[in-house]
C-alpha positions in Angstrom: 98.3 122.8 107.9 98.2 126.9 107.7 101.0 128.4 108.5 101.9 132.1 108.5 102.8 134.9 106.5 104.9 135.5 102.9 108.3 135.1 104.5 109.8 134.8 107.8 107.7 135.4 110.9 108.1 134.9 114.6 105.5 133.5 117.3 105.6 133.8 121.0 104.4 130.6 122.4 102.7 130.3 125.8 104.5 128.1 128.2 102.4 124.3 128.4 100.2 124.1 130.9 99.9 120.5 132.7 96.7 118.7 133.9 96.4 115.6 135.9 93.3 114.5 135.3 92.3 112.1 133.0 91.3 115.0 130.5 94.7 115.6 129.9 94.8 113.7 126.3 91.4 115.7 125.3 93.2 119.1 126.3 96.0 118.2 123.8 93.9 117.4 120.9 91.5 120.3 121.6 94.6 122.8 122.2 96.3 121.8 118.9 93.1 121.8 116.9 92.2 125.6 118.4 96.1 126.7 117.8 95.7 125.2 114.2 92.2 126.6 113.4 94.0 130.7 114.5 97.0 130.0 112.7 94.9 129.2 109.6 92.6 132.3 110.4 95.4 134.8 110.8 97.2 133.4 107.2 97.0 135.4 104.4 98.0 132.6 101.9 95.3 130.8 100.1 96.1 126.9 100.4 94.7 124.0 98.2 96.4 121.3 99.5 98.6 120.0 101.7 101.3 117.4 100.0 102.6 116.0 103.6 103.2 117.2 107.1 105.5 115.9 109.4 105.2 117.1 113.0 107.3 114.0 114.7 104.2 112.7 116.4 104.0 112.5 120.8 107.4 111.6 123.0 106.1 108.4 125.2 106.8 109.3 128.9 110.6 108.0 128.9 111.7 104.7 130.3 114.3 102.2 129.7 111.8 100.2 127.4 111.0 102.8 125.3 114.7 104.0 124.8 113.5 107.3 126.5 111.4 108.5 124.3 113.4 108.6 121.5 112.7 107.4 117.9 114.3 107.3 114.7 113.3 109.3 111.4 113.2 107.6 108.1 113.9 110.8 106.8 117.2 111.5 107.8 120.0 110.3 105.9 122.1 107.7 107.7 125.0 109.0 106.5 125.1 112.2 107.7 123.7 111.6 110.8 123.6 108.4 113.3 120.9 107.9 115.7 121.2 109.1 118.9 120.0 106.4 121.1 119.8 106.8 124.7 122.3 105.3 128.0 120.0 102.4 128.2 120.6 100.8 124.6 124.5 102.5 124.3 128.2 103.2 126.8 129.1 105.9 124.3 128.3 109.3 125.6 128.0 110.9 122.5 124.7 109.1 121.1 123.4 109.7 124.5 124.0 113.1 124.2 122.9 113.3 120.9 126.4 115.0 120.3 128.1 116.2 116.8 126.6 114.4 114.0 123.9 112.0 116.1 119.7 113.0 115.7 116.6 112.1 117.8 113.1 112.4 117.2 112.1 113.1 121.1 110.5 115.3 123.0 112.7 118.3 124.0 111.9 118.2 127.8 112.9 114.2 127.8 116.2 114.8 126.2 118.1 114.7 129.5 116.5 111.6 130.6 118.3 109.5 128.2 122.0 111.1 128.9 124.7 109.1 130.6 125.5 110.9 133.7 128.4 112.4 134.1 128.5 114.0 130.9 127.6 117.1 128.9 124.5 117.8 126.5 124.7 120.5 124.3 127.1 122.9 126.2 125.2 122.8 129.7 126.9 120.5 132.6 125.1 117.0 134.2 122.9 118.2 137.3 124.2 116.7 140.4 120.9 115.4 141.4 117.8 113.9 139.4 115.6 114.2 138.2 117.6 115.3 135.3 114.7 116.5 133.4 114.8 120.3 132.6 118.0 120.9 134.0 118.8 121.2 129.8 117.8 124.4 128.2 115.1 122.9 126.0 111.6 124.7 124.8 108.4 122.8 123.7 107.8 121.8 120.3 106.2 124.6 118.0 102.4 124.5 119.0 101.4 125.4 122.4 99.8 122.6 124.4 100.9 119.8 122.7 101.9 117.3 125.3 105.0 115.8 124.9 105.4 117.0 121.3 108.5 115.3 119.4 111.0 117.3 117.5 113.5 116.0 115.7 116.9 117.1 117.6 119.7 117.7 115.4 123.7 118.2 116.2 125.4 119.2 113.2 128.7 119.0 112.8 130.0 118.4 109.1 129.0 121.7 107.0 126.7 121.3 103.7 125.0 118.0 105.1 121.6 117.2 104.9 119.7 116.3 107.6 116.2 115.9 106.4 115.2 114.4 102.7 111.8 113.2 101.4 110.4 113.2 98.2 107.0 114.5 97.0 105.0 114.2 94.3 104.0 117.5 92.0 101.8 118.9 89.7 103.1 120.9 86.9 102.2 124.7 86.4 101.5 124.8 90.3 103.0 127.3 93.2 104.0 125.5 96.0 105.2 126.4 99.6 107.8 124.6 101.5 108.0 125.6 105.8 109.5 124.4 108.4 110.1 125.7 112.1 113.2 125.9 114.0 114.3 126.5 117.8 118.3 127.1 117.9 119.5 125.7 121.4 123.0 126.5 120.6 124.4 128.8 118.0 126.0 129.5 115.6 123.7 128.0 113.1 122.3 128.1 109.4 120.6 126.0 107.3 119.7 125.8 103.8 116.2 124.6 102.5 115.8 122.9 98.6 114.5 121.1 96.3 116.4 118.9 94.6 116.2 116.1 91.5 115.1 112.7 93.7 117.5 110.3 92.4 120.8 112.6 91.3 120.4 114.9 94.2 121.0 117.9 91.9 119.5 121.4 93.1 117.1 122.8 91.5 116.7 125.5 93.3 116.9 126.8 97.7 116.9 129.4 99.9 118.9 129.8 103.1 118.0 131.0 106.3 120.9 132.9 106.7 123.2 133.3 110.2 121.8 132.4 113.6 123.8 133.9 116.0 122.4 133.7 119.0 119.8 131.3 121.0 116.1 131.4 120.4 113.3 132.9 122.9 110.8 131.7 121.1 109.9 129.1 117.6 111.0 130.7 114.4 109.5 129.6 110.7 111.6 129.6 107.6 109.0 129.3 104.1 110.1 128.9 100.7 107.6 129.3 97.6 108.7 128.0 94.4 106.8 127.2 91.2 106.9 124.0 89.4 107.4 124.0 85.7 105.0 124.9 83.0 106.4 122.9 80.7 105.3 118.4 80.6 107.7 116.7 82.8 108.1 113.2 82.5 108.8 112.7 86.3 106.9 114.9 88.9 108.6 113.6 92.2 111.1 115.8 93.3 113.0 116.1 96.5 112.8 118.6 99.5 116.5 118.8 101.4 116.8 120.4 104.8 121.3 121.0 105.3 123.3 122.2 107.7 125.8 124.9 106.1 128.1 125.8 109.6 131.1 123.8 110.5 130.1 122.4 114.3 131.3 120.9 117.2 131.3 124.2 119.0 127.4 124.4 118.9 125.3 124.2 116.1 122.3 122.3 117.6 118.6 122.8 117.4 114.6 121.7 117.1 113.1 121.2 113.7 109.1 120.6 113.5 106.1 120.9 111.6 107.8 120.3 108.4 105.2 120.9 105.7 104.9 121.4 101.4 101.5 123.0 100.4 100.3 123.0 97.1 98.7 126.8 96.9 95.6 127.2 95.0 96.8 130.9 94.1 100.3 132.9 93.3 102.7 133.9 96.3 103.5 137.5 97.0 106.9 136.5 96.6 108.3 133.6 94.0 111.7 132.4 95.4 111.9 130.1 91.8 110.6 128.2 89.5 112.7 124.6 89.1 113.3 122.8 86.1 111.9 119.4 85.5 113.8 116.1 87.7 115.6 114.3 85.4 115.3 111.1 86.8 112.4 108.9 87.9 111.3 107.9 91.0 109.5 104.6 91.2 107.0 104.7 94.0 104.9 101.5 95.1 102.7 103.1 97.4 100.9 100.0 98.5 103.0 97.6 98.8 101.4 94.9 96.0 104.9 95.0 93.4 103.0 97.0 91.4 104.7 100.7 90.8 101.8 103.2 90.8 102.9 104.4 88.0 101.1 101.1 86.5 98.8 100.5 89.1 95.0 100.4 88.9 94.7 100.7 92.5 97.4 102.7 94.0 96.3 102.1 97.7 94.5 98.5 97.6 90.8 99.9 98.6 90.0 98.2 95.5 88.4 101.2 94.0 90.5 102.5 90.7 92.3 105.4 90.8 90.0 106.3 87.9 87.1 106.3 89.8 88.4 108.2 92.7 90.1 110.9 91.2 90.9 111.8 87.7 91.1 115.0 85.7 90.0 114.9 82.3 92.6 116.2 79.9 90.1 115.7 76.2 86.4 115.3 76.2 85.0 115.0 72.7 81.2 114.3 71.9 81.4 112.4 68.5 78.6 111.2 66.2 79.9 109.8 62.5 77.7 107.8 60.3 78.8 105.6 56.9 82.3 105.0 58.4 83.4 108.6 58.7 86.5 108.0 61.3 87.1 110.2 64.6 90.3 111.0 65.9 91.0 111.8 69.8 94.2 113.0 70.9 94.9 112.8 74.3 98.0 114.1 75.6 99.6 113.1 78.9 96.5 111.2 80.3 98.0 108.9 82.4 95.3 107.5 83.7 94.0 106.3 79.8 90.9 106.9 77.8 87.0 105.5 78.1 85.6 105.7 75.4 81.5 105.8 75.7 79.2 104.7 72.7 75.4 106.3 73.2 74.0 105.0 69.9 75.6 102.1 67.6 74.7 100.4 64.5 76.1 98.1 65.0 80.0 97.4 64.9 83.3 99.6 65.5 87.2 99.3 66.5 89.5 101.9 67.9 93.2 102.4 66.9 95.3 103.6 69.7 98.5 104.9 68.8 98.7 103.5 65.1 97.8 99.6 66.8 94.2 98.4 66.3 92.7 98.2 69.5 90.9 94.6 68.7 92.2 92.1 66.1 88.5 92.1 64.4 85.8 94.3 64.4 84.1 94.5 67.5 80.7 92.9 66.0 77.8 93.3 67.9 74.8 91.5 65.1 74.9 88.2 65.7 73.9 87.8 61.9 76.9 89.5 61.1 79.1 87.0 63.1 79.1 88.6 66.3 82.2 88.3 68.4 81.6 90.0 71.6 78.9 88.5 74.1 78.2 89.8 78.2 80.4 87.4 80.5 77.7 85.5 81.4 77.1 84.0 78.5 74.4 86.2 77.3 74.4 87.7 73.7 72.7 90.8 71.9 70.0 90.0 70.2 69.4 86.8 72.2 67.7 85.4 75.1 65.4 88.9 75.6 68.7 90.7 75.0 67.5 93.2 72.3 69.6 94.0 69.4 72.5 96.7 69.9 70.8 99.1 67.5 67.4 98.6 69.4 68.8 100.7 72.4 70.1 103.9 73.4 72.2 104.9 76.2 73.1 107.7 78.1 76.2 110.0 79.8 75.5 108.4 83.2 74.5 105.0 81.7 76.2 104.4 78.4 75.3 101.9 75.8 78.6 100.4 75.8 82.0 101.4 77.6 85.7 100.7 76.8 88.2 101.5 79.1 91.9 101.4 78.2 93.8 101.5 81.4 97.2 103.1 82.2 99.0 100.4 81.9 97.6 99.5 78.6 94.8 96.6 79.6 91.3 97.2 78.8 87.8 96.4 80.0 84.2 96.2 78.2 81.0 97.1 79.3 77.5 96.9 77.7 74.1 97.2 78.4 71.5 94.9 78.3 68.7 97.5 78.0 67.8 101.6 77.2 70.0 103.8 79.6 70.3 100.5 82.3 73.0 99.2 84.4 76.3 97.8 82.5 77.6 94.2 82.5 81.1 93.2 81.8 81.7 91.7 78.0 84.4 89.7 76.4 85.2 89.1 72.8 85.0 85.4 71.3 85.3 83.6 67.9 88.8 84.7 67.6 88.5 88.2 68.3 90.6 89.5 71.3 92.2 92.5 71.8 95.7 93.7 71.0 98.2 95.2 73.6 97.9 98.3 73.8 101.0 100.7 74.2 99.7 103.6 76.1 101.6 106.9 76.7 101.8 108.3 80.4 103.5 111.4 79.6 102.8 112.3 75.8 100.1 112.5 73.4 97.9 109.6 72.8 96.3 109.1 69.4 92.5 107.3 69.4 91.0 106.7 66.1 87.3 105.8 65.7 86.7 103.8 63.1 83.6 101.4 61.5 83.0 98.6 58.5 80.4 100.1 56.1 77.1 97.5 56.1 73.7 99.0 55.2 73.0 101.7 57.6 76.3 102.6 59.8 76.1 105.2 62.9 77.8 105.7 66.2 77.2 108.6 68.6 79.0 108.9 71.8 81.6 110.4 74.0 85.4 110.0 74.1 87.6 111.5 77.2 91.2 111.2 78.2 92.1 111.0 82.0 94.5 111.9 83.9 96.3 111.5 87.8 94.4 114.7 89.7 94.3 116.0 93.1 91.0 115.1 94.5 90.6 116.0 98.9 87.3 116.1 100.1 88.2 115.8 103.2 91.2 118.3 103.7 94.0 115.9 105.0 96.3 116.5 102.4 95.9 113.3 100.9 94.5 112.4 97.2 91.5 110.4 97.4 93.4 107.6 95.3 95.8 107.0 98.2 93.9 108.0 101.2 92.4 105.1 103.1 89.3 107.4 104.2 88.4 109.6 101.9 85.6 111.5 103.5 87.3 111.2 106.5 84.1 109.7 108.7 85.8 106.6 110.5 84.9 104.1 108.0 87.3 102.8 105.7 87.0 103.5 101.8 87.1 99.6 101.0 84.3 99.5 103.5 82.4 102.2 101.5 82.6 101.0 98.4 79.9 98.9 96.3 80.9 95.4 97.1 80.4 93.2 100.2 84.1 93.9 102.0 83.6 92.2 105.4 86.1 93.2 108.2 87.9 90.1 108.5 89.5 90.3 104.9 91.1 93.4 106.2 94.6 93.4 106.4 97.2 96.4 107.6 97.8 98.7 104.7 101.4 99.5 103.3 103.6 101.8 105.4 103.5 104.5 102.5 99.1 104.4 103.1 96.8 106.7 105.7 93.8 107.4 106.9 94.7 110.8 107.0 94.7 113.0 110.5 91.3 113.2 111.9 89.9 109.7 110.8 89.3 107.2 113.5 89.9 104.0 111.4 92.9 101.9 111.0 95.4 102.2 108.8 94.1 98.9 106.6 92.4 97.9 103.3 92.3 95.0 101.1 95.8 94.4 100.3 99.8 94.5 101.3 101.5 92.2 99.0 101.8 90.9 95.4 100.1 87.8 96.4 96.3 89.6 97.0 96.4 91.2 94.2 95.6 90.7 89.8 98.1 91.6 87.0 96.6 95.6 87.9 97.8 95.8 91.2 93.6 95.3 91.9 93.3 92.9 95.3 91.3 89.7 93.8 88.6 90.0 96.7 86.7 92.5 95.1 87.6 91.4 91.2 85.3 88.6 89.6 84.7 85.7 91.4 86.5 87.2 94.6 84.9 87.0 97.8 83.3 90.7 98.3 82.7 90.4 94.5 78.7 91.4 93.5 79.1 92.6 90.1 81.5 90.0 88.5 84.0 93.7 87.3 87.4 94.4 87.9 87.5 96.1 91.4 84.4 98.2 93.1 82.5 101.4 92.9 82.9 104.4 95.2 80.0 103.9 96.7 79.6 105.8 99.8 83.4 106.5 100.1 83.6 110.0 99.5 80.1 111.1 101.2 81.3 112.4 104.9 76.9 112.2 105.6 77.3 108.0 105.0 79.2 105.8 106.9 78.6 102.1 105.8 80.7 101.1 108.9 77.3 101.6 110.9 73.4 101.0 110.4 71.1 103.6 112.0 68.1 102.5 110.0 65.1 101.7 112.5 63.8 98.7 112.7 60.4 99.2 112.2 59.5 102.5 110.1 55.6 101.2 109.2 53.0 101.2 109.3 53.3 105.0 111.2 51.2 105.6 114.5 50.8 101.2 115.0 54.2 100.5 116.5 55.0 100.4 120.1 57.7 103.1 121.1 61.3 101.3 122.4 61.0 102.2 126.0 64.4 101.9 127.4 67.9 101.9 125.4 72.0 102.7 125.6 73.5 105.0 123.8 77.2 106.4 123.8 76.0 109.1 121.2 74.7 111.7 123.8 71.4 111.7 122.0 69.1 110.3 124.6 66.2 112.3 125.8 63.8 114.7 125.0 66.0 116.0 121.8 64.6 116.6 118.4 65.2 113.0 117.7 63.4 111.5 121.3 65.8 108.9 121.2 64.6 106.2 122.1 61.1 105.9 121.7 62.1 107.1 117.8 63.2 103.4 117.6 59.7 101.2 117.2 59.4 97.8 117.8 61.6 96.7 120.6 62.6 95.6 124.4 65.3 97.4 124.3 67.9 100.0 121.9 71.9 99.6 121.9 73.9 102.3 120.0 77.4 103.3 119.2 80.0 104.0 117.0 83.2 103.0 119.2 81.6 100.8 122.0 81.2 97.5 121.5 78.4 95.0 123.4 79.7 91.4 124.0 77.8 88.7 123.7 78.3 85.2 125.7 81.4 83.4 124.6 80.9 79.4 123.6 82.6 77.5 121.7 80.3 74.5 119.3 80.9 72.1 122.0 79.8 74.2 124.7 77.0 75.6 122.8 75.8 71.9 122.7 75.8 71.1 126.2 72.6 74.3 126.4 70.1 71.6 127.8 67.3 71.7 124.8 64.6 72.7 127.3 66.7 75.9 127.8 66.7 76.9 124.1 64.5 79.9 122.9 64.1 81.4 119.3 66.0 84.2 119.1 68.7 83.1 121.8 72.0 84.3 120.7 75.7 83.2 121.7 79.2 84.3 119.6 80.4 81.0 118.6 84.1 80.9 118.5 84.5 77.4 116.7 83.0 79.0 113.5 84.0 82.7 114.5 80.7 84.1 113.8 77.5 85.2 116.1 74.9 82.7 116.2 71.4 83.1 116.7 68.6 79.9 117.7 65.9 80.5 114.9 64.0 77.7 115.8 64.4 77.0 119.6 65.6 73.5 118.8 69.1 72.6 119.1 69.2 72.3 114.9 68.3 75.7 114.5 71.4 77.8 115.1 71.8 79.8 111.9 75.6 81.8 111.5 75.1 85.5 111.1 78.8 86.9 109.1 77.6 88.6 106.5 77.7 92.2 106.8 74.4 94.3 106.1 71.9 96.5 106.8 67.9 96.6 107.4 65.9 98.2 104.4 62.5 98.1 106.8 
């Protein structure tokens, strides 16, 4: 979200205009994204990234089974404000009127619909004959065109209380800008914005907007830029705090919308502050699995790592020592841990982490030096066409072997099995396991390289501390390791990743979880409690032995989640690509795509080999309906390779690959054709 100038500016909004048709909901996307794109076109900020938005969502059209409209915020404190539920879930007027200290998230013009008759809202009398709809003074909320957009409708009464508080995570050394709009319906009025310590609620520092006098024309924005501390924090959530500062009950009401805080990628004209570091710590479990994210491997269930989808890297030391020469790492505030790649090895090594020896034993890789680390499969170096671990080199992209000490202290082991090739997980055996390791998420991490002295002794390599970053490809405002779409193309980043995730283990993600504004998927991944999930907060389908599991790791790859050009979610791959020239054209297909024709593509005689082409990305085709029993009753004589039914006894499409009533073959595995 872009939003205007340094400080306080003013914008005259057109009134709505209203369409009948059923266009209207494509008009209301189209107008917000057009008013959007000109406000971020006229701004002379630069923005990075945008921490959250809250624009209070679409009023339904109001009824008595919707409350009339009117929702609740869970950002508003419920002690300082009650809801303000409408006459068809209350008899006291003064929640339907959303009087002194009562709220609603509602849509300004549907305000009056939920009022018990006979009584005043906001200083204007009851009309005397309905529809009671805009006999209020009320305005649209802050961007033209939206239909129905919800504000969140404020009373106040009691001075210095807040009426909007939400937390937000920050990075340190950053400039930041907090905005919100406001439309005063009845004055007098001020409120203060700041940012405060999350769990005392002290200030750290604010700006008010000064007295409001007199009734708005038109939407006016209040910004605040602060910069967060240069020094290490320990805790980097703070809190931003909307209050009221006037005594009310005599006025004092408006609109707030389009709350936003923007992490800027370059210094403000003006600095309001810089804050001091929160105290105390906020403990957030973003997914929903138990597991604070603090110590979670997977903060939003996709069952990618957090490492994998974004991480800043805080050391990152080539090393090579020979005849037991020891290298030391330091690594401060990487709270995401260390990997520690080995390129070259002859043949054994251990790490000390923070004064604790990573492994009891040497990590011993010769098995005629009493090896005591072999692949999880039971293979060994040296062994079974395994060459030995000096016999190989590997690379940046493909390292010999890999450690990984993860942020909440466990570790995993990778080697190779050949020259620059693809890594296997390892174990340790024969008595050798490692140690726990006490890993530091906010100070300096000490890693020591170290190797026993037998015959020749080398190791070359790479060692790099990681760290939490801000990684958005896509521009929703959301870090890659807790946005459920990354790349924002429709298709879900536990879809996208390396493993075999099939739809139905899907399940709907935390509340704290997105896909992020402009993705089309659901708001679901892998994962939603402690039960789904190992000792890493990493959901056991895609961990070894689980049921999208290919690689027998801890979690998956990223895969195509975070390229926008590759959605696994769909297969566009032709069925028949060769031999060129000697395949009949597809003469006749359906397409929701709007490709068909005489385009560059000629869609869809581009498609060789077939009857017939069907292609979508949001429409489905159904297929006859049968259950095993009915299926059964298909008199044999009727049965034709290639026949195929959705059985819903086994929940699965079935096609006859035989013509025979024993040849119905289950198709449920998700894939793709490679010819």
């Amino acid at each position: 979200m872009c939003i205007g100038r340094d400080r306080i500016i003013f914008q005259i909004l057109n009134k709505k205009t209203h369409f009948s048709s059923m266009k209207e909901k494509t008009f209301e996307l189209t107008a917000r994204s057009i008013a959007l794109f000109l406000f971020c076109l006229l701004s002379k900020n630069h923005y990075a990234q945008t921490v959250f938005f809250d624009d209070f969502g679409v009023s339904p059209a109001p009824s008595a089974g919707n409350d009339y409209g009117r929702k609740k915020s869970d950002y508003v404190p419920i002690g300082n404000f009650a809801f303000g539920t409408s006459k068809a879930n209350t008899t006291n007027f003064e929640a339907s009127n959303i009087d002194n200290s009562y709220y609603a998230v509602i849509a300004p013009e549907f305000i009056y619909s939920g009022v018990i008759p006979g009584y005043y809202f906001w200083t204007l009398p009851d009309p005397s004959t309905t529809p009671f709809e805009g006999a209020n003074r009320y305005a649209e909320d802050h961007i033209s065109g939206d239909i129905h957009g919800a504000v969140l409708a404020i009373n106040a009464q009691t001075p210095n209380t807040a009426f909007y508080e939400r937390n937000f995570s920050f990075i340190q050394d950053s400039y930041y800008e907090v905005s919100f709009w406001m439309y005063v319906v009845n004055p007098t009025t001020q409120v203060k914005l700041a940012i405060k310590d999350p769990v005392s609620g002290v200030e750290l520092g604010g700006i008010s907007t000064g007295s409001i006098g007199s009734q708005s024309t038109n939407w006016q924005e209040f910004k605040l830029h602060f910069k967060t501390p240069s020094l290490s924090c320990q805790n980097t959530v703070a809190k931003l705090s909307l209050q009221n500062i006037f005594q009310g009950g005599a006025g004092n009401d408006y609109y707030i919308d389009d709350i936003s805080v923007t992490k800027l990628s370059a210094q403000p004209g003006i600095t309001d502050f810089t804050f001091t570091c929160p105290v105390n710590e906020v403990i957030v479990d973003t997914d929903g699995d138990g597991i604070t994210n603090d110590m979670d491997l997977d903060s939003d269930n996709d069952g990618i790592l957090d490492l994998d989808e974004c991480a800043d890297i805080v050391v990152d030391t080539d090393f090579s020592s020979t005849n037991g020469n020891t290298v030391t790492f330091s690594a401060p505030a990487a709270d995401l841990g260390f990997v520690f790649d080995v390129y070259t090895l002859d043949n054994s090594f251990n790490l000390t982490i923070n004064g604790v020896d990573l492994a009891v034993n040497e990590i011993e890789f010769q098995p005629d030096q009493t090896d005591n680390v072999r692949f999880k499969d039971g293979s060994r170096y040296g062994n079974g066409g395994v060459p030995q671990i000096y016999q190989m080199t590997g690379n940046a992209t493909n390292p010999l072997v890999r450690i990984i000490i993860h942020k909440n202290g466990s570790v995993e082991m990778y080697g190779s099995k050949s020259s620059n090739g693809n890594s296997y997980p390892l174990e340790l055996y024969q008595g050798n396991h490692f140690n726990t390791v006490n890993w530091s998420h906010t100070g300096s991490n000490t890693v020591v390289l170290k190797q026993h002295v037998v015959n020749t002794t080398y190791i070359t390599g790479n060692g790099k501390g990681v760290k939490h970053g801000f990684c958005d490809p896509d521009g929703d405002g959301i870090s890659n390791e807790l946005d459920l779409d990354s790349d924002n193309d429709g298709c879900l980043d536990t879809m996208e990743g390396n493993e075999n995730v099939a739809t139905s283990m899907l399940v709907n993600a935390a509340m704290g979880l997105s896909v992020g504004a402009g993705s089309s998927a659901a708001n679901q991944n892998l994962c939603a409690t402690a039960s789904c999930v190992n000792a890493g907060g990493v959901p056991n389908q895609v961990n070894a032995g689980g049921l999208a599991d290919t690689s027998g790791t801890q979690g998956q790859g990223i895969g195509d989640s975070q390229n926008a050009l590759i959605s696994a979610c769909y297969c566009y791959k032709p069925v028949v690509t060769t031999p060129a020239g000697s395949v009949l054209n597809t003469p006749q297909g359906i397409t929701s795509l709007g490709r068909a024709g005489s385009q560059a593509d000629n869609w869809p005689t581009v498609r060789k080999g077939a009857w017939t082409a069907l292609e979508s990305k949001t429409k489905g085709f159904v297929l006859n309906r049968l259950t095993t029993a009915q299926r059964d009753l298909i008199p044999a004589a009727n049965l034709v390779e290639g026949m195929m039914i959705y059985n819903t006894t086994l929940d699965c499409i079935q096609v006859n690959t035989t013509g025979t009533p024993a040849g119905w073959a289950c198709f449920n595995t998700q894939t793709c054709p490679t010819n």
